[in-house]
TIVO-567603 format. One record per atom (N, C-alpha, C, O): atom name; residue number from 1; z, y, x; residue in three letters. Coordinates in Angstrom, 2 decimals, padded with zeros to 5 digits. Last residue first. Layout:
N
MARDREN/CA/NUM/Z/Y/X/ALA $
...
//
This chain:
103
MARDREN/N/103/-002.90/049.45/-059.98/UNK $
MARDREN/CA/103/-002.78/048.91/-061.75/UNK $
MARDREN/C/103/-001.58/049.51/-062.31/UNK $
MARDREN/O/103/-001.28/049.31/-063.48/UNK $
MARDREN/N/102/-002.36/049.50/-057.19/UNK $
MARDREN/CA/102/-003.12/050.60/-058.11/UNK $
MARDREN/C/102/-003.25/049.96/-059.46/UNK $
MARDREN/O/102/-004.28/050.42/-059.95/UNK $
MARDREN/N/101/-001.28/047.83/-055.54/UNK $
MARDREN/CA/101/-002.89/047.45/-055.67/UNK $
MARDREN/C/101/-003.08/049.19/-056.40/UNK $
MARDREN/O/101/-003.98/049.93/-055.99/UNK $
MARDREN/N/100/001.25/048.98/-055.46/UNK $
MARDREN/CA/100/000.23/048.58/-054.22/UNK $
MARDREN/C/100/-000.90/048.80/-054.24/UNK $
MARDREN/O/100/-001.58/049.53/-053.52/UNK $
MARDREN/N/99/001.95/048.36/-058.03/UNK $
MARDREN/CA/99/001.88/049.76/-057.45/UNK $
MARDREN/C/99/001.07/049.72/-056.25/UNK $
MARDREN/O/99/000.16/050.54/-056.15/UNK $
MARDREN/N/98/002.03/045.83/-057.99/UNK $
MARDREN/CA/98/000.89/046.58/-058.85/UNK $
MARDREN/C/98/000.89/047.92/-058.29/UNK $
MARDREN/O/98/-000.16/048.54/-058.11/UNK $
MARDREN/N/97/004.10/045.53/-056.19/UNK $
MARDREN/CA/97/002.70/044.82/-055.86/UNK $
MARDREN/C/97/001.73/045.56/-056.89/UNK $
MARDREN/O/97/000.60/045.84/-056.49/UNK $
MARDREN/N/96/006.14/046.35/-057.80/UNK $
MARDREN/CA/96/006.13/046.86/-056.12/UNK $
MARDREN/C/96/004.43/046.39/-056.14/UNK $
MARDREN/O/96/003.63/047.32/-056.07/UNK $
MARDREN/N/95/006.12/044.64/-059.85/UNK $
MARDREN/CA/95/005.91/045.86/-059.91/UNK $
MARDREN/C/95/005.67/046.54/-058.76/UNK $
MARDREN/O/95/004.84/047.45/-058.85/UNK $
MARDREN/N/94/006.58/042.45/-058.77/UNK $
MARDREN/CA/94/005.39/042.21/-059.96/UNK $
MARDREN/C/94/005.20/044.10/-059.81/UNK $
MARDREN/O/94/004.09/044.63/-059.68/UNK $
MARDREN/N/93/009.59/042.74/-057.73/UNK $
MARDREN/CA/93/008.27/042.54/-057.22/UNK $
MARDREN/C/93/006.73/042.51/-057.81/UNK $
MARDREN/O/93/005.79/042.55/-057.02/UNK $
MARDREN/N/92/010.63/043.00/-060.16/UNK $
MARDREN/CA/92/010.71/043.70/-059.37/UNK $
MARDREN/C/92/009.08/043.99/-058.33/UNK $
MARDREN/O/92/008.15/044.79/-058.24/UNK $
MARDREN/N/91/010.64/040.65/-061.55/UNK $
MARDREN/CA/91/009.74/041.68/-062.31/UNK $
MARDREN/C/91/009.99/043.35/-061.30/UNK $
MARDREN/O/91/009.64/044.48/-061.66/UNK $
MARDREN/N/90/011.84/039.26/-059.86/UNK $
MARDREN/CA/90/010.47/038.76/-059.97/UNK $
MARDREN/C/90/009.61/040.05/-060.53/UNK $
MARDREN/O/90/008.48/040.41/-060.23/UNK $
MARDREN/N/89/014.81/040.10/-059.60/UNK $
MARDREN/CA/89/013.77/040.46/-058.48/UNK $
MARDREN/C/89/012.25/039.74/-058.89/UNK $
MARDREN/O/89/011.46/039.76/-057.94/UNK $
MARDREN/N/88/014.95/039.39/-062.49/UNK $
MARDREN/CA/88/015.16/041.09/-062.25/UNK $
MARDREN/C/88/014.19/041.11/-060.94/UNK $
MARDREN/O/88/013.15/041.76/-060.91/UNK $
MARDREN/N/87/015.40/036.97/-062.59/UNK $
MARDREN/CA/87/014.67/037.92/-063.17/UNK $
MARDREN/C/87/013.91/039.25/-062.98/UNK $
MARDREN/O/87/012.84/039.81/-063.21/UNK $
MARDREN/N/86/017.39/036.66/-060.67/UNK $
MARDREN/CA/86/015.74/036.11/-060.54/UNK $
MARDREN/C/86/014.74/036.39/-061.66/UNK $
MARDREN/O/86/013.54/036.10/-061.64/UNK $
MARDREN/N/85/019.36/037.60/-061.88/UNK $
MARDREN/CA/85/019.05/038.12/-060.26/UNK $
MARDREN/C/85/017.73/037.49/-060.44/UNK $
MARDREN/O/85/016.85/038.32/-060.22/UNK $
MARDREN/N/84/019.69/036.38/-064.45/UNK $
MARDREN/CA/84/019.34/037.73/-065.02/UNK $
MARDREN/C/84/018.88/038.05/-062.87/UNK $
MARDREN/O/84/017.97/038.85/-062.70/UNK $
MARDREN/N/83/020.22/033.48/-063.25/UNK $
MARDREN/CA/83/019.08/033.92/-064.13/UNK $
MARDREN/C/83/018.49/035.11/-064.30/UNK $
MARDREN/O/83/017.27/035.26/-064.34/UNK $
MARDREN/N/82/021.55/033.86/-059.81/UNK $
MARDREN/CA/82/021.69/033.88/-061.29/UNK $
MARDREN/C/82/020.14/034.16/-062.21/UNK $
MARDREN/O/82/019.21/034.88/-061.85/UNK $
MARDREN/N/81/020.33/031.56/-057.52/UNK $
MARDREN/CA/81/021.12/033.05/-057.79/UNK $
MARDREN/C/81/020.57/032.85/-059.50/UNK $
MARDREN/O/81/019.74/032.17/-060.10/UNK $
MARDREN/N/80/019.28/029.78/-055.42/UNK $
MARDREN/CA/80/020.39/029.43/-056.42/UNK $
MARDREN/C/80/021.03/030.73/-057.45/UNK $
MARDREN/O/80/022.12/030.67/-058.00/UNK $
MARDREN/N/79/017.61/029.65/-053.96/UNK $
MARDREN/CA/79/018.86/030.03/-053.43/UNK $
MARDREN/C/79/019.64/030.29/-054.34/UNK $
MARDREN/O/79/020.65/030.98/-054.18/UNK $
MARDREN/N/78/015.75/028.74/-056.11/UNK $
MARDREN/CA/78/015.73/027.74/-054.96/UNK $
MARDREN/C/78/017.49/028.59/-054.02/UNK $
MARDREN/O/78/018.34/027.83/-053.56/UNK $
MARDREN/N/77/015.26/031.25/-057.18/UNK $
MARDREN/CA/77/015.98/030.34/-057.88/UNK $
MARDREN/C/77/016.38/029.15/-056.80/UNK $
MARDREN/O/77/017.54/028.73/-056.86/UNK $
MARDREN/N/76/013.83/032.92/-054.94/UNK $
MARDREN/CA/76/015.27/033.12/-055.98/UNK $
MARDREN/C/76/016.12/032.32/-056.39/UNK $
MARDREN/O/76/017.34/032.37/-056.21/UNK $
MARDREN/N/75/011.51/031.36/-054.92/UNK $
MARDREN/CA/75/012.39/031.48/-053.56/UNK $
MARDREN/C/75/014.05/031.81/-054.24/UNK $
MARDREN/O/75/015.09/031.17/-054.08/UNK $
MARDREN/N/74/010.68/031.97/-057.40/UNK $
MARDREN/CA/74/010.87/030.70/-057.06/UNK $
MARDREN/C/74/012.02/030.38/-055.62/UNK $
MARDREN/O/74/012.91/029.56/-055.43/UNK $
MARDREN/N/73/010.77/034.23/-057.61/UNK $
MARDREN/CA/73/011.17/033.89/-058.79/UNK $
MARDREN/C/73/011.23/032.41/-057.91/UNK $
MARDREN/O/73/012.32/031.86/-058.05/UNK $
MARDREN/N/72/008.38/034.59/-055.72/UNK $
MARDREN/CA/72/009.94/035.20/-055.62/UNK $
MARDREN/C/72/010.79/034.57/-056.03/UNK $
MARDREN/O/72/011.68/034.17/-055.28/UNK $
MARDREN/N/71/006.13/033.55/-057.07/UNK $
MARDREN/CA/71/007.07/033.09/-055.61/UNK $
MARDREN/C/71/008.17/034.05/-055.43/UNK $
MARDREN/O/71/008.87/033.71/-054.47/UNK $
MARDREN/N/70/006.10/035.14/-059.34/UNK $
MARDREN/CA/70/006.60/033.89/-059.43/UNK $
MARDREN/C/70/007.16/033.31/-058.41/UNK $
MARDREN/O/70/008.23/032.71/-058.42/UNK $
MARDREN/N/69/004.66/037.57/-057.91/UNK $
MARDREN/CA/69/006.61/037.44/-058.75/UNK $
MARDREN/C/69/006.95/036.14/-059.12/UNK $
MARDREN/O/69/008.15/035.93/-059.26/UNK $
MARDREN/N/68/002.81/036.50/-056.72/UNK $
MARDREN/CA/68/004.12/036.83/-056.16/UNK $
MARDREN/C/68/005.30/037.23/-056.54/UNK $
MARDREN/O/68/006.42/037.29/-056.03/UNK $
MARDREN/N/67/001.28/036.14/-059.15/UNK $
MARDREN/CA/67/001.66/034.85/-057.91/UNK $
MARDREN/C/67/002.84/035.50/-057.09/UNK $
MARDREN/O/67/003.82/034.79/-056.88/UNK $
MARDREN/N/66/000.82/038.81/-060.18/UNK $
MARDREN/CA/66/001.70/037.35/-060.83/UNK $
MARDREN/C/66/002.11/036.33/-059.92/UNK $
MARDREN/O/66/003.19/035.76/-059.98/UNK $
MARDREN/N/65/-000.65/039.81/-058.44/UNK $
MARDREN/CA/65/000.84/040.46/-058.83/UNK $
MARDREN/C/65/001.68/039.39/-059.48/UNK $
MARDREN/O/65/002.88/039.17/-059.34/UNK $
MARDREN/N/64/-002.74/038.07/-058.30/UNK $
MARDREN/CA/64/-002.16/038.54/-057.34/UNK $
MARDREN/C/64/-000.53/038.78/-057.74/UNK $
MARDREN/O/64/000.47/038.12/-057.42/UNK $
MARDREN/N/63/-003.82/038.29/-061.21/UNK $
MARDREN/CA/63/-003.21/037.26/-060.89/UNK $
MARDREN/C/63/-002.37/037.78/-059.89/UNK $
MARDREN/O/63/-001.23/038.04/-060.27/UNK $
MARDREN/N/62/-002.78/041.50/-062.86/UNK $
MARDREN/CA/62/-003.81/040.98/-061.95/UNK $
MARDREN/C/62/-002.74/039.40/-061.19/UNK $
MARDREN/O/62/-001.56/039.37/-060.83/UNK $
MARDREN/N/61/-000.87/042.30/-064.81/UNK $
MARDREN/CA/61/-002.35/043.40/-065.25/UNK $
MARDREN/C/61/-003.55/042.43/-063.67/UNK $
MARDREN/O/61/-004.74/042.68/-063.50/UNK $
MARDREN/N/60/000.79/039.29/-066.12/UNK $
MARDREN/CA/60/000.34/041.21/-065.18/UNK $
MARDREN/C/60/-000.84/041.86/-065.62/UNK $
MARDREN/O/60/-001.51/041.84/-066.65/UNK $
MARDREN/N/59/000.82/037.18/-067.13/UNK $
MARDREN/CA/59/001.42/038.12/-067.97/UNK $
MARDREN/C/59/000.94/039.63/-067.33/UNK $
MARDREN/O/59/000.79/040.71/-067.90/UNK $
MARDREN/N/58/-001.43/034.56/-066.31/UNK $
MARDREN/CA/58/-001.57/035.73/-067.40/UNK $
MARDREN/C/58/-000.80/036.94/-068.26/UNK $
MARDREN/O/58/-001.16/037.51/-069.29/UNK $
MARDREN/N/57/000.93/033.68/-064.96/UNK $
MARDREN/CA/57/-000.34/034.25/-064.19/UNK $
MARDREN/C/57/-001.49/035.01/-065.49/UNK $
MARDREN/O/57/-002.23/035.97/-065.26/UNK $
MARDREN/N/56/002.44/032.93/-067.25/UNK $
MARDREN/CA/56/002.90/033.79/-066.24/UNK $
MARDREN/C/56/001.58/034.39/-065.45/UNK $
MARDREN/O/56/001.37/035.60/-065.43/UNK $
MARDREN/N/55/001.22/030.89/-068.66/UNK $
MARDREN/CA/55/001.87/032.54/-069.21/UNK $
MARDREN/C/55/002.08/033.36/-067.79/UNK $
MARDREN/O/55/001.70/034.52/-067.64/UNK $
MARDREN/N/54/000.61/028.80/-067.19/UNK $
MARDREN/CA/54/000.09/029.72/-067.77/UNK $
MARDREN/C/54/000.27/030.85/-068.14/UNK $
MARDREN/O/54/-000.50/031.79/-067.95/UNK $
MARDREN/N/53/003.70/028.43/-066.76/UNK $
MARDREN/CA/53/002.95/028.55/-065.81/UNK $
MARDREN/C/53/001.78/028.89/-065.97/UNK $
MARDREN/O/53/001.37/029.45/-064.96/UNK $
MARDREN/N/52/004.75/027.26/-069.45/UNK $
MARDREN/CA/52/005.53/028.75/-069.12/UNK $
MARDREN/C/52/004.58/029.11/-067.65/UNK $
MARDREN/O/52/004.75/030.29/-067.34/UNK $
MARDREN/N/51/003.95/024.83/-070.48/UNK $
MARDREN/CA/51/003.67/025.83/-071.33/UNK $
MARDREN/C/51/003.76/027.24/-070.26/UNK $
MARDREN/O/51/002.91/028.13/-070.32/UNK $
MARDREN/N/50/004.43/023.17/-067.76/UNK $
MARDREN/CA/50/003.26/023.21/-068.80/UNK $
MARDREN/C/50/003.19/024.50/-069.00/UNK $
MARDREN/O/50/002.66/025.30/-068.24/UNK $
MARDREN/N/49/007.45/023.94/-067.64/UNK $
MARDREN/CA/49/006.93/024.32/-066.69/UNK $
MARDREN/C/49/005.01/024.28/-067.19/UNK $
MARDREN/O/49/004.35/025.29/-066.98/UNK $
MARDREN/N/48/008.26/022.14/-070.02/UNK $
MARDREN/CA/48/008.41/023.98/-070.18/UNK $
MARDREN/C/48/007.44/024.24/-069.16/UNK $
MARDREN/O/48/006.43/024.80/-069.59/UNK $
MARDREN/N/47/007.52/019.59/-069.89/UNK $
MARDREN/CA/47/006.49/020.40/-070.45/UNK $
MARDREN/C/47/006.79/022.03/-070.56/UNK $
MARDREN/O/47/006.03/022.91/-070.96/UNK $
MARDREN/N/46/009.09/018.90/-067.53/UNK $
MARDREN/CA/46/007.83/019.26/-067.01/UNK $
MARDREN/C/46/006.97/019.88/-068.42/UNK $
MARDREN/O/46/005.95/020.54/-068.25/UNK $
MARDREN/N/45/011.13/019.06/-068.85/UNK $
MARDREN/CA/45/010.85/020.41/-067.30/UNK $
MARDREN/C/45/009.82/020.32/-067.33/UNK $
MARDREN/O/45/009.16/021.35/-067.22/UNK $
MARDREN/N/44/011.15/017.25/-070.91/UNK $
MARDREN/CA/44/011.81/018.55/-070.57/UNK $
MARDREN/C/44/011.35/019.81/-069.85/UNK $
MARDREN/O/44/011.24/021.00/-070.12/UNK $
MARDREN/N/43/011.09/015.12/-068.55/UNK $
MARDREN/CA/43/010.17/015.25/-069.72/UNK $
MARDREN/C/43/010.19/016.90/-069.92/UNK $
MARDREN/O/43/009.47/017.68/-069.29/UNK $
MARDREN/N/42/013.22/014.09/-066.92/UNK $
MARDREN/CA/42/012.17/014.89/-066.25/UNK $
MARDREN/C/42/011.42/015.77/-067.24/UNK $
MARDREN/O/42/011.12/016.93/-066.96/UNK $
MARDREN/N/41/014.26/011.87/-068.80/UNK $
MARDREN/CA/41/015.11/012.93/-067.99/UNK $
MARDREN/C/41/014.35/014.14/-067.94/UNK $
MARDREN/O/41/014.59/015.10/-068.66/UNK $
MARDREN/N/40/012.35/009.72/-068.89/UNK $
MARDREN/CA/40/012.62/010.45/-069.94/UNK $
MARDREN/C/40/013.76/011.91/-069.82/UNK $
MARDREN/O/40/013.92/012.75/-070.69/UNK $
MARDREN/N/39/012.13/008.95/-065.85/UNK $
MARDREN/CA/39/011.13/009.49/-066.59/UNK $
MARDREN/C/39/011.63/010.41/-067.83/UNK $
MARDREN/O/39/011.40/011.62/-067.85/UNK $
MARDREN/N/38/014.86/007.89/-065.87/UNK $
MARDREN/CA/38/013.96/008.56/-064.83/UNK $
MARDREN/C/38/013.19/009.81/-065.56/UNK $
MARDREN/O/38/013.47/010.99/-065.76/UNK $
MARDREN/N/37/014.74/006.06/-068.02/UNK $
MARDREN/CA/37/015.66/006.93/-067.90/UNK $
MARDREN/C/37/014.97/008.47/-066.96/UNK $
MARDREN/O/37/014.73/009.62/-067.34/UNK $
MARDREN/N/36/012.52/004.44/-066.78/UNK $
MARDREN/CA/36/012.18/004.94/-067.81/UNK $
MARDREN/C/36/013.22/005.95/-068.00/UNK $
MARDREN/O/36/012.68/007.04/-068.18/UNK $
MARDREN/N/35/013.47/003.42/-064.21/UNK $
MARDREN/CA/35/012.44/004.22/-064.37/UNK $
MARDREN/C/35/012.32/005.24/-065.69/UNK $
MARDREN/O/35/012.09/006.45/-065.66/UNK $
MARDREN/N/34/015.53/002.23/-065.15/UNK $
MARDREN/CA/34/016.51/003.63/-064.20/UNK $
MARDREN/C/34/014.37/004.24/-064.06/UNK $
MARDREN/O/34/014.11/005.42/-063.83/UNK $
MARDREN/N/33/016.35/000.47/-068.13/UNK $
MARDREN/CA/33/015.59/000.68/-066.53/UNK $
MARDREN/C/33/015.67/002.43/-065.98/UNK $
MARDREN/O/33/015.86/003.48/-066.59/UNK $
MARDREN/N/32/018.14/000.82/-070.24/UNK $
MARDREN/CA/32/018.78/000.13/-069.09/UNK $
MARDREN/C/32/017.99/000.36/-068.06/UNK $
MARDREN/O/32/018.55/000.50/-066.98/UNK $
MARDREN/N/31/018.89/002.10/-073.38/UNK $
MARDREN/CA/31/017.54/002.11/-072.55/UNK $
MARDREN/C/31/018.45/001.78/-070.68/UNK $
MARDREN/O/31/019.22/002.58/-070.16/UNK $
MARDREN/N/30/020.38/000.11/-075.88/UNK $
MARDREN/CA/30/020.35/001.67/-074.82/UNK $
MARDREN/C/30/019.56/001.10/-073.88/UNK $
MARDREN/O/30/019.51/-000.10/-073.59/UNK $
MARDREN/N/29/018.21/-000.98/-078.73/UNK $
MARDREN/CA/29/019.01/-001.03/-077.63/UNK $
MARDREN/C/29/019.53/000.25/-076.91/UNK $
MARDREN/O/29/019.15/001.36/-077.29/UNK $
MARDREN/N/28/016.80/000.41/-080.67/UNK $
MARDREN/CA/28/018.23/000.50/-081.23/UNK $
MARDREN/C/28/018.66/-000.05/-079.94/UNK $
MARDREN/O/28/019.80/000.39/-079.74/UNK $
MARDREN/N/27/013.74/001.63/-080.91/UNK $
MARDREN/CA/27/014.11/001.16/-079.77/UNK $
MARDREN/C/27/016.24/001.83/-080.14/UNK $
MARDREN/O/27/016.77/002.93/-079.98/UNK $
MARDREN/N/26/013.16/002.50/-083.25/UNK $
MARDREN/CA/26/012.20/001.38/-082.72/UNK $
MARDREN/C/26/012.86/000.65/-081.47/UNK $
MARDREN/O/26/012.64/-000.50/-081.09/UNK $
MARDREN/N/25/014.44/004.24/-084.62/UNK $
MARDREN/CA/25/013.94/003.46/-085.26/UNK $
MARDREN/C/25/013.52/002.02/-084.38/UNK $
MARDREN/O/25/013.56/000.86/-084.77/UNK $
MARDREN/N/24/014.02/006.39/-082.77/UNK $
MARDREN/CA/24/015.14/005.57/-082.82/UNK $
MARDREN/C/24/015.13/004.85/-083.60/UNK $
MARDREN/O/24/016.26/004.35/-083.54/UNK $
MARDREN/N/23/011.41/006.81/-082.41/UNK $
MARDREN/CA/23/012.00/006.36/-081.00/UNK $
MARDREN/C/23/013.16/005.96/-081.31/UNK $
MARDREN/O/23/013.71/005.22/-080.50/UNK $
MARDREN/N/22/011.12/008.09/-085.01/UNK $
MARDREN/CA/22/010.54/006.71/-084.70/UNK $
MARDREN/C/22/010.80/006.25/-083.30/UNK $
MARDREN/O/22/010.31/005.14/-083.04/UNK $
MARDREN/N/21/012.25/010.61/-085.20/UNK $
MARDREN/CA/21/012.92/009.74/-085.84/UNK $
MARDREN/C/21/012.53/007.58/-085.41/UNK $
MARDREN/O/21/013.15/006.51/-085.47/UNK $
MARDREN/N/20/010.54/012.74/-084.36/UNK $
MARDREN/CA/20/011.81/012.68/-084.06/UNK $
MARDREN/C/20/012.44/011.48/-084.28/UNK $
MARDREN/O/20/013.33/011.24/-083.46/UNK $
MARDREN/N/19/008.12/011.84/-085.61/UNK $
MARDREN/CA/19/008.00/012.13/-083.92/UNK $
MARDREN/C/19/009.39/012.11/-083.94/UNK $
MARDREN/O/19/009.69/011.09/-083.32/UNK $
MARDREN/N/18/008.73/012.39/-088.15/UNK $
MARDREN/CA/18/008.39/011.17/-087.99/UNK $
MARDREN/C/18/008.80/011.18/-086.35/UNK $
MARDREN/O/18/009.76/010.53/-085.95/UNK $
MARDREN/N/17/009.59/015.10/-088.51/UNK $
MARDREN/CA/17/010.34/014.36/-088.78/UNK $
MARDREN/C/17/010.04/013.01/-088.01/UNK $
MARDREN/O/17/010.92/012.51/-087.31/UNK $
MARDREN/N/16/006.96/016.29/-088.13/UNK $
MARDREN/CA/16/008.53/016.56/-087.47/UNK $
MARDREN/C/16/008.84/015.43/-087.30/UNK $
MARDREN/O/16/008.58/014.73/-086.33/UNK $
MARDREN/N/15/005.63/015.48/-090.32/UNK $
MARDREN/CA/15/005.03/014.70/-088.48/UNK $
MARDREN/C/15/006.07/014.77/-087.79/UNK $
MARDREN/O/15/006.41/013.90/-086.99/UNK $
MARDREN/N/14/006.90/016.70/-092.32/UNK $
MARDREN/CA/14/006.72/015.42/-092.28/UNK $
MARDREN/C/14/006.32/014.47/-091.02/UNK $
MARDREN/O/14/006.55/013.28/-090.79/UNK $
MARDREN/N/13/006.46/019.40/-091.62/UNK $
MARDREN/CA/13/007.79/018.63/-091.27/UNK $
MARDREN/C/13/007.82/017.33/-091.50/UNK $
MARDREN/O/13/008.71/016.68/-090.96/UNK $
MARDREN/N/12/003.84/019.35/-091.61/UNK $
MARDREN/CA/12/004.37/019.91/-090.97/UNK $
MARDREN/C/12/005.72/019.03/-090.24/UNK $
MARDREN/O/12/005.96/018.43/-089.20/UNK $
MARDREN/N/11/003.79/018.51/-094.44/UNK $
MARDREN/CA/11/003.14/017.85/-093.56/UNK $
MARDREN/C/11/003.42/017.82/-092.19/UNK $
MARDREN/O/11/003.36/016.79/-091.51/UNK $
MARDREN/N/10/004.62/020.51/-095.91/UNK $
MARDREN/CA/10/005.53/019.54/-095.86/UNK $
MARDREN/C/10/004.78/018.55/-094.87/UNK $
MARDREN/O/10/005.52/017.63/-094.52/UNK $
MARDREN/N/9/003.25/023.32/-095.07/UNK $
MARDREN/CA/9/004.49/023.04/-094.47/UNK $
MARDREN/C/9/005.29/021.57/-095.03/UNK $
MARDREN/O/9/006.46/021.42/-094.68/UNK $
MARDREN/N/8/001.18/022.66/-096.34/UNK $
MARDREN/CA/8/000.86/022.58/-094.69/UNK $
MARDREN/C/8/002.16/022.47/-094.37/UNK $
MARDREN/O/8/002.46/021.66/-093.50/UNK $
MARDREN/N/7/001.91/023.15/-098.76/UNK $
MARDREN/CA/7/001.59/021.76/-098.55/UNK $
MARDREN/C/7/001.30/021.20/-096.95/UNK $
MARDREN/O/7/001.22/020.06/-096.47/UNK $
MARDREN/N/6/002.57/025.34/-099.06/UNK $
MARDREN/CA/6/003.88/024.48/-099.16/UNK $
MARDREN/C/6/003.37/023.08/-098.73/UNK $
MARDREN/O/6/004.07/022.11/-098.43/UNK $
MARDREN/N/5/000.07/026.97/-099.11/UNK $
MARDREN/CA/5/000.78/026.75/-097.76/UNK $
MARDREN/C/5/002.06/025.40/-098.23/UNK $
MARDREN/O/5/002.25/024.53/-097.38/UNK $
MARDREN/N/4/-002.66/025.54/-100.57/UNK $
MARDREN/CA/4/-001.51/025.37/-100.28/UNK $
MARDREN/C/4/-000.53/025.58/-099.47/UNK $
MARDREN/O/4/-000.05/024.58/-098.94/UNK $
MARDREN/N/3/-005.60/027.38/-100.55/UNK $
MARDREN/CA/3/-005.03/026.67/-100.08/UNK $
MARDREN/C/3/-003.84/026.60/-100.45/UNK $
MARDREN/O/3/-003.50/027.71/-100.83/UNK $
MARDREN/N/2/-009.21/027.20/-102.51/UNK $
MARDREN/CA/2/-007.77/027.78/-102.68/UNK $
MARDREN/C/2/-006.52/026.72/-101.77/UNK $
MARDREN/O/2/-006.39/025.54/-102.10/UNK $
MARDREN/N/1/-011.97/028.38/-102.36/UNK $
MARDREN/CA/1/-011.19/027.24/-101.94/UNK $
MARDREN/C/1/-009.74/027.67/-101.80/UNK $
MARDREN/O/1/-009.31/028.47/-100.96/UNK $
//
């Protein structure tokens, strides 16, 4: 059975395309309810936070160590400190805590 990749990739970009293109196709007013604005604002965060909150409690060698570099990472960011500072103290702590446990 012989496959096509050029053919997975025009399909590919063909769904691209469509998903990108049919919200403006369909809706040429500007969007006026402060829900839906609301909503379409939020979208964004909530599917990084989706994808990137799995990863994380599966990046250590033990959940434990993961839950508390994320609550760091969270206390961090909540006091507002720079990307590379809440980096640095998450994978800080991820490490202080494995050393703890022994991993």
């Amino acid at each position: 059975m012989s496959h096509n990749v050029y053919i997975y990739i025009l399909v590919m970009a063909g769904v691209t395309y469509l998903i990108r293109m049919l919200p403006l196709v369909l809706s040429r007013k500007e969007i006026t309810s402060p829900f839906i604005k609301s909503f379409l604002y939020y979208v964004p965060y909530a599917c990084l936070a989706a994808m990137t909150f799995p990863a994380i409690l599966s990046a250590t060698a033990s959940v434990v160590s993961a839950a508390v570099g994320f609550a760091v990472a969270l206390i961090a960011a909540y006091k507002e400190k720079s990307l590379l500072t809440v980096a640095l103290m998450a994978c800080t702590a991820v490490f202080i805590v494995e050393r703890i446990m022994g991993f």
